[in-house]
C-alpha positions in Angstrom: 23.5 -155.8 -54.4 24.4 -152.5 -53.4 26.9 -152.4 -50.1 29.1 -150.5 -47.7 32.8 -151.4 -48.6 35.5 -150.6 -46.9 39.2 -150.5 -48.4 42.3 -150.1 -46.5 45.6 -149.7 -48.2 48.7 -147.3 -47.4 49.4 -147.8 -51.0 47.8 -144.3 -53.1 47.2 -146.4 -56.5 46.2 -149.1 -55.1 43.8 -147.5 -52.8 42.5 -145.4 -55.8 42.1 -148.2 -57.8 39.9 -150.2 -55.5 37.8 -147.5 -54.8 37.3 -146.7 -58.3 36.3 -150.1 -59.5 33.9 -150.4 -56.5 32.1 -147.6 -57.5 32.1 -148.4 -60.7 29.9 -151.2 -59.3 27.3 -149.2 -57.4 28.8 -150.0 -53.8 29.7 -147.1 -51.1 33.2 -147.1 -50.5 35.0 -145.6 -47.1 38.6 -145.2 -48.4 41.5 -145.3 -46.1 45.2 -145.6 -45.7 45.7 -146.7 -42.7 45.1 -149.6 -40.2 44.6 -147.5 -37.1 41.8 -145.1 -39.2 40.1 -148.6 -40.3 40.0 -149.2 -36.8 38.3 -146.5 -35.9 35.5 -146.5 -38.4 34.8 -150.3 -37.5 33.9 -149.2 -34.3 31.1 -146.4 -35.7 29.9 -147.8 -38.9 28.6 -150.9 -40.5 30.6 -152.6 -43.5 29.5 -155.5 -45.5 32.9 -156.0 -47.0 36.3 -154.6 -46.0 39.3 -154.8 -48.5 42.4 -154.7 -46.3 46.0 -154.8 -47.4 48.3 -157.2 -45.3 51.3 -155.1 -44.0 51.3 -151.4 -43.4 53.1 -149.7 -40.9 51.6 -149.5 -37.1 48.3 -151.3 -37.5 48.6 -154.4 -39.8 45.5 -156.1 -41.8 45.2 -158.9 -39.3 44.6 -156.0 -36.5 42.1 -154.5 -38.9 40.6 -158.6 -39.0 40.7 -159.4 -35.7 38.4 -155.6 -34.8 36.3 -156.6 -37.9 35.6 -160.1 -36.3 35.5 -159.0 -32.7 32.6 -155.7 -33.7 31.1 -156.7 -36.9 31.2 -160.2 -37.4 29.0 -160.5 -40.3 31.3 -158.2 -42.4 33.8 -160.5 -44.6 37.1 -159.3 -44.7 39.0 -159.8 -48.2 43.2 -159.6 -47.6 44.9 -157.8 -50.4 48.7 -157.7 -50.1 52.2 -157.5 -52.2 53.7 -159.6 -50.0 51.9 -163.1 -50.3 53.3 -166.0 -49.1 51.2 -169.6 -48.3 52.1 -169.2 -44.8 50.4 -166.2 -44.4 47.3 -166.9 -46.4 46.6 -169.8 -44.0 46.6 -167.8 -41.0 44.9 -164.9 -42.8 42.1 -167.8 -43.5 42.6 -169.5 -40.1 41.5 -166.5 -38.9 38.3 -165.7 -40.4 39.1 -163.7 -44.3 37.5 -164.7 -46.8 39.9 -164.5 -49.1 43.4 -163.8 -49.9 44.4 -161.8 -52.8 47.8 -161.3 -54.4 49.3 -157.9 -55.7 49.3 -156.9 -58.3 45.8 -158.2 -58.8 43.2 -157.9 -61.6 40.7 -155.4 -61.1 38.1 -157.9 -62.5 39.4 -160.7 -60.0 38.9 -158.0 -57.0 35.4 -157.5 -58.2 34.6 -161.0 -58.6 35.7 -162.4 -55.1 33.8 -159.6 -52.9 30.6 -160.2 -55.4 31.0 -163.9 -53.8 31.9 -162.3 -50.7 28.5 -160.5 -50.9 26.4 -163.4 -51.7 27.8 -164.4 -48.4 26.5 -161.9 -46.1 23.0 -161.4 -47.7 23.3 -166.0 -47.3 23.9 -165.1 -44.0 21.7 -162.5 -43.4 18.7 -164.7 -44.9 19.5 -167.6 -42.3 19.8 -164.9 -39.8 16.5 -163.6 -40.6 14.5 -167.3 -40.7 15.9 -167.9 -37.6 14.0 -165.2 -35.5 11.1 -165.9 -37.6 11.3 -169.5 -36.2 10.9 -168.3 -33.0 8.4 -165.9 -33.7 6.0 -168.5 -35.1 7.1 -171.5 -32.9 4.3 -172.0 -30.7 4.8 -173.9 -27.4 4.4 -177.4 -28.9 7.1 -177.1 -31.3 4.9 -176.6 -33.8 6.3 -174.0 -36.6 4.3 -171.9 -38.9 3.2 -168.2 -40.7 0.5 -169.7 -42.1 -3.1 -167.8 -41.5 -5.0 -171.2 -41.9 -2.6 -172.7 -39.6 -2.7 -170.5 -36.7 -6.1 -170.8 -36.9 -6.2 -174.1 -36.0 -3.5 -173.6 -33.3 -6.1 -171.0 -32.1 -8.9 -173.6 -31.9 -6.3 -175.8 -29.9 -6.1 -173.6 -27.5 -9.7 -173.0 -26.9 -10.8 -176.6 -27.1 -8.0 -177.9 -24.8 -9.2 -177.5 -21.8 -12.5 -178.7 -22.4 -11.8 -182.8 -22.6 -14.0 -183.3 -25.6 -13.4 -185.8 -28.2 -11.0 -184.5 -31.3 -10.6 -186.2 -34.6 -7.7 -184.7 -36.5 -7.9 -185.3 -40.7 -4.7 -184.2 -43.1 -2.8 -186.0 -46.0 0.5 -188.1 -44.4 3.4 -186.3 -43.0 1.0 -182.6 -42.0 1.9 -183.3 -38.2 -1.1 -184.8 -36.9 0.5 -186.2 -33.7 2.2 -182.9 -32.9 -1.1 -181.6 -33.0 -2.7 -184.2 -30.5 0.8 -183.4 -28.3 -0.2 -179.9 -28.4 -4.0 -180.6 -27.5 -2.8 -183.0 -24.4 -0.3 -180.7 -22.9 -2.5 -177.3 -23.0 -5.2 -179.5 -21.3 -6.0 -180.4 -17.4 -4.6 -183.8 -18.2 -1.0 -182.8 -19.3 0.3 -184.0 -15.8 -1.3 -187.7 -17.2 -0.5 -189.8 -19.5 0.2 -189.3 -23.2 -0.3 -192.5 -25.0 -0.3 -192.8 -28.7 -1.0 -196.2 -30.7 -1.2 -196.5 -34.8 -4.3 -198.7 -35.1 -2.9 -199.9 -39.3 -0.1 -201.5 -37.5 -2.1 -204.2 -35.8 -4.4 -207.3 -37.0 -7.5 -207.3 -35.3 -6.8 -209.8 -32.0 -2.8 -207.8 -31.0 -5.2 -204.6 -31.5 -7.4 -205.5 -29.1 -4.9 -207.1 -26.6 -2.9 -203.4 -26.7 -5.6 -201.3 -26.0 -8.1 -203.6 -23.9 -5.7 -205.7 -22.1 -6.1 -208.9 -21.0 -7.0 -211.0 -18.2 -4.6 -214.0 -17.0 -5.5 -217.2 -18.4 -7.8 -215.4 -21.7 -5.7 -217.1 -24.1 -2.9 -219.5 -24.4 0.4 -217.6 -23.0 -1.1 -215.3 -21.3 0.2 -215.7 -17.8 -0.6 -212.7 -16.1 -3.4 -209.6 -15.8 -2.5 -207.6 -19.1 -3.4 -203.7 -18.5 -4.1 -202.3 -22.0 -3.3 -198.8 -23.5 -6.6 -197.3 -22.7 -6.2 -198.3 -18.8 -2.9 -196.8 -18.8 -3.9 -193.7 -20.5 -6.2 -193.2 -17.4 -6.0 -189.3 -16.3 -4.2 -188.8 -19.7 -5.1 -188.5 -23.3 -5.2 -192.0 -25.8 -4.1 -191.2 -29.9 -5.5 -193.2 -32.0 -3.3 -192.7 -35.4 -5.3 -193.8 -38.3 -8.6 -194.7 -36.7 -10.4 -195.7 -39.9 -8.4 -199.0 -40.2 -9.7 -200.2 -37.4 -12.1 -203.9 -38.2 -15.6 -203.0 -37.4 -15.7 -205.5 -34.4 -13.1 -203.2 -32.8 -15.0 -199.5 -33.6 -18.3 -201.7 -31.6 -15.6 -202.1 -28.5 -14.3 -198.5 -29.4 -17.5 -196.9 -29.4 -18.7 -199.2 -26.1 -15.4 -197.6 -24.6 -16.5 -193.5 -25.5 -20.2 -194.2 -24.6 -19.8 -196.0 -21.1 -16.2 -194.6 -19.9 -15.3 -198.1 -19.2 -13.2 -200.8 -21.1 -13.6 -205.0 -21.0 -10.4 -206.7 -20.7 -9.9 -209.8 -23.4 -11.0 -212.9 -21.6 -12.9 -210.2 -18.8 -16.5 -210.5 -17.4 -16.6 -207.0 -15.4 -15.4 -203.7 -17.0 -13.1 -201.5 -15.8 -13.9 -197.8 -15.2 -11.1 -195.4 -17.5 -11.0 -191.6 -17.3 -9.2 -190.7 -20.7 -9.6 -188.4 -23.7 -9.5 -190.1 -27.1 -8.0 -187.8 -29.9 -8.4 -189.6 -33.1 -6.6 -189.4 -36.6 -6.7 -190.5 -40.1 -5.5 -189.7 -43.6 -8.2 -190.7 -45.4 -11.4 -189.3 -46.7 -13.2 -190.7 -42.9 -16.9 -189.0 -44.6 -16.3 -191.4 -48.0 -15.2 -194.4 -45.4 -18.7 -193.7 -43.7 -20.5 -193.7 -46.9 -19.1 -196.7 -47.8 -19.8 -198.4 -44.7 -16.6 -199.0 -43.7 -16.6 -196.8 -40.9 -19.3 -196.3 -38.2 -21.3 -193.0 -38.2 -21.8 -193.5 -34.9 -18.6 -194.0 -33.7 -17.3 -190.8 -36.3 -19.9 -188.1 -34.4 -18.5 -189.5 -31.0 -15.4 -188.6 -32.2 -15.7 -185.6 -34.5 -17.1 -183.5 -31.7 -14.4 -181.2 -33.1 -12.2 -181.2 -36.4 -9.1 -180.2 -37.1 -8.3 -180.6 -40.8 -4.5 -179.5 -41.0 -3.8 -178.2 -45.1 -1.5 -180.4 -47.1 2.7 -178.2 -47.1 1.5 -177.3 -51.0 -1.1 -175.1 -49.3 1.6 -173.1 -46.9 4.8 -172.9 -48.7 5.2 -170.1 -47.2 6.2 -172.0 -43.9 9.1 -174.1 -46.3 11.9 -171.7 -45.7 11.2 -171.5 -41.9 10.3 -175.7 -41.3 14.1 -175.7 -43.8 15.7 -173.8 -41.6 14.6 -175.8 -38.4 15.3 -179.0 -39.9 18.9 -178.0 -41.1 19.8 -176.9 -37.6 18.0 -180.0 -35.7 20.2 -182.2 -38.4 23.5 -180.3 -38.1 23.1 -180.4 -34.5 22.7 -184.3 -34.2 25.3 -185.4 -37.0 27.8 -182.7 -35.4 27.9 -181.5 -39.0 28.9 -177.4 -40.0 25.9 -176.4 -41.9 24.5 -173.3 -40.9 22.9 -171.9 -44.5 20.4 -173.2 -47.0 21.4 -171.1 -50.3 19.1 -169.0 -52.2 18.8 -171.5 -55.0 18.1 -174.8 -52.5 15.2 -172.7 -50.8 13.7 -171.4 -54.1 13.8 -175.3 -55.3 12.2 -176.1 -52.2 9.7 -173.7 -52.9 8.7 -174.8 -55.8 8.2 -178.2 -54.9 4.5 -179.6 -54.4 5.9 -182.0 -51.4 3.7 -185.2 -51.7 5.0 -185.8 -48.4 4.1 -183.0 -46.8 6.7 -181.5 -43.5 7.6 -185.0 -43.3 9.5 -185.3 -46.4 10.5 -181.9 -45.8 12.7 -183.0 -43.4 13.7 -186.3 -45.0 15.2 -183.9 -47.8 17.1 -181.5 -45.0 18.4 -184.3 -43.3 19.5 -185.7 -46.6 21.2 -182.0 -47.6 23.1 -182.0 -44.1 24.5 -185.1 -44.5 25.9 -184.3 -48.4 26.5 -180.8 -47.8 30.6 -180.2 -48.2 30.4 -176.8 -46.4 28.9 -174.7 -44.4 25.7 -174.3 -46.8 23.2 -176.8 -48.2 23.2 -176.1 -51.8 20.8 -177.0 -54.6 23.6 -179.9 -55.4 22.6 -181.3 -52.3 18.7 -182.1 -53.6 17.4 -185.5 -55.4 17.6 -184.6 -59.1 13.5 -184.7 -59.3 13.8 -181.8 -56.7 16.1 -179.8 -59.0 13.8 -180.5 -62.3 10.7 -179.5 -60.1 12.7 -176.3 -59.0 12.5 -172.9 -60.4 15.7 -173.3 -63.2 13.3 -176.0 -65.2 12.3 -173.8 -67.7 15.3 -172.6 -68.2 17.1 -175.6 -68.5 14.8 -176.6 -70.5 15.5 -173.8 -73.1 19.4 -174.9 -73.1 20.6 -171.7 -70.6 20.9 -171.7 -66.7 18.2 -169.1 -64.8 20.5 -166.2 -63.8 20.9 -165.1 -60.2 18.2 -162.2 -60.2 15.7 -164.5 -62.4 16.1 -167.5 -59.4 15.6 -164.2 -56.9 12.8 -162.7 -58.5 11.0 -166.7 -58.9 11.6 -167.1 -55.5 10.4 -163.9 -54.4 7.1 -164.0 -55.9 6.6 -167.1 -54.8 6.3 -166.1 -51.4 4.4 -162.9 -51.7 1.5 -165.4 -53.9 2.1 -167.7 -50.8 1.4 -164.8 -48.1 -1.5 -163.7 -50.7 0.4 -160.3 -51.4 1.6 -159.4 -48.1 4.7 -157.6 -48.2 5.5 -156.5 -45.2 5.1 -160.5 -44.1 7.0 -161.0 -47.5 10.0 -159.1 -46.6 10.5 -161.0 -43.0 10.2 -164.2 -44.4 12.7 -163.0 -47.3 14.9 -161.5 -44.7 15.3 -158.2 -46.6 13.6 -155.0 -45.3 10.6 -153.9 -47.1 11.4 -151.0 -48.6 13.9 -153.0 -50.6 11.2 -155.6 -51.5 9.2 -152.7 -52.6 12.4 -150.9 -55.3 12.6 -154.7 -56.9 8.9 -155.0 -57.3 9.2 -152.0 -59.2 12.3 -152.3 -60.9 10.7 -156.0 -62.6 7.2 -154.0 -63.3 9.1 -151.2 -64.5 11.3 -154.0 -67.0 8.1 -155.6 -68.0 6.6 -153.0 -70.0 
């Protein structure tokens, strides 16, 4: 990538010699020999980079760090110096350079550490960048997405809210389901109420009933004392019931009783109990092939597919990876009080071109995973479960006997976005974190290469 380099030296040659081999390399270089002048141009202009010598006279290079740091923070500082000692490269690094170069130094070696120092900034650019767009497309419920299909359904939330109707929610395992129902109960006139949520799978038939029905004293052996259930207690509220369709048809009759009459029969009761709730419903499977079959009761799937929200499977919105990624790998870092702040380049294009089976769920699984291996500051494509890595965009050419160069896992990745926001490149470029005018130049340098 081309940058803005800046090289301080009271040394002629030396100066001249860094300038010319940074050139050489397509960067624009602000030459200058001394500390107080460096000074003064970190206070006006932007640097990616800034080459520093140690000791000069007046104004020293940790002077010219400690302004970098204090006015540019995202520039890396890279210490060149003839007068290199351990003790000073640890406070040089204590202090925030990258690295710490020794006169007289290789020309190649000079090019080679700010090329790494480089890949830095743009890392930390890129985490900067998903990080506003998490807030831009986290809604109020926590829930975070780009994704047209998505937002539609976050508009239909909205609208249906308010209006207490029964909502059954469909989507593969792991596509947020319950955040969804969260999101429905808060934005509703019952948000003050009760938010009660039960997996109906978890149960046999008779604790089923006992948890949302209740129970009177003396219904069955041990039971000692007036049971409310979870459908009294979500009174004023809303009642989730997580995957509905494995209810036993005896309990979809008392389900169905409950949505018709607005009242609920306690086990071992002989009068029924009024109950002013909202039932939001959920399943993963096909609840229309569960019907056909006659495991599932029509009636009891109209009363509660009054509306549908079918959420898409993360294969369909890949374009939310790098954002859900990014809010994963802080929520993790946070909790294990680990140092990762960056997901590199080649992690997020792996994650890209993963199908995810398990959907935002394993998403997260995988982050969490990456936090706790990471050895740095960034989660790397090390950090990912070998299948991850031979799913990833460097398959084919492992596969071939090479490694996928650095602009081929850039280019993979970037197209994989743009097919994900069907084209858009301005929405390309924010998700990428580069403006789009350099999205645009690549596009055309690859057509351009192509033939």
């Amino acid at each position: 990538m081309s940058a803005r380099i800046l090289i301080v030296d009271d040394e002629e040659d030396a100066l001249d010699n860094l300038r010319h081999v940074m050139e050489k390399a397509g960067h624009a270089v602000t030459a200058v020999q001394s500390g107080a002048a460096a000074l003064g141009l970190l206070a006006r202009q932007r640097f990616d980079v800034v080459l520093t010598d140690l000791r000069m006279e007046g104004v020293g290079g940790m002077d010219v760090l400690a302004k970098s740091r204090a006015v540019q923070p995202e520039a890396e500082v890279i210490f060149i110096t003839g007068y290199a000692t351990a003790e000073s490269a640890v406070q040089a690094l204590k202090h925030g350079a990258f690295y710490y170069i020794a006169k007289p130094f290789r020309l190649d070696e000079v090019r080679k550490v700010v090329e790494e120092a480089l890949e830095k900034v743009a890392l930390r650019r890129e985490n900067d960048s998903l990080r506003r767009e998490i807030a831009r497309y986290r809604d109020g419920d926590g829930i975070i997405t780009q994704d047209a299909g998505m937002q539609r359904l976050l508009d239909m939330v909205r609208q249906i809210a308010p209006t207490d109707c029964s909502v059954l929610i469909t989507g593969e395992s792991g596509t947020g389901k319950e955040l969804f129902a969260r999101a429905l109960h808060r934005q509703s006139a019952r948000r003050d109420g009760p938010y009660v949520a039960i997996n109906c799978g978890a149960f046999t038939e008779q604790l089923l009933a006992n948890e949302l029905f209740g129970h009177e004293k003396g219904a069955f052996t041990g039971a000692t004392a007036l049971k409310k259930g979870l459908i009294e207690s979500s009174a004023g509220g809303t009642l989730f019931l997580d995957e509905v369709t494995e209810m036993t048809p005896a309990m979809q009759v008392k389900l169905l009783r409950v949505l018709q009459e607005r009242e609920v029969l306690r086990v071992g009761g002989t009068r029924p109990v009024k109950c002013d709730v909202r039932v939001i419903a959920a399943t993963n499977r096909d609840i229309l092939a569960c019907v056909g079959q006659g495991t599932f009761r029509d009636d009891l799937y109209f009363r509660l597919n009054v509306v549908n929200l079918e959420l898409p499977p993360l294969a369909r919105r890949a374009g939310d990876v790098p954002l859900l990624a990014r809010h994963f790998l802080h929520k993790y870092a946070t909790r294990m009080q680990r140092p990762v702040e960056h997901i590199s380049s080649a992690a997020l294009a792996a994650l890209m071109a993963y199908r995810f089976p398990g959907n935002v769920r394993e998403l997260e699984n995988l982050i969490e995973r990456g936090v706790a291996l990471a050895p740095g500051d960034t989660l790397d494509i090390e950090q990912l479960p070998d299948a991850l890595r031979a799913n990833g965009p460097a398959a084919s050419a492992q596969a071939s006997g090479r490694l996928p160069t650095l602009e081929e896992q850039e280019q993979r990745y970037i197209l994989r976005v743009l097919d994900e926001v069907q084209g858009n490149q301005t929405l390309a470029a924010q998700i990428l974190g580069i403006n789009r005018a350099s999205l645009w130049r690549k596009l055309k340098a690859w057509k351009a290469r192509a033939g």
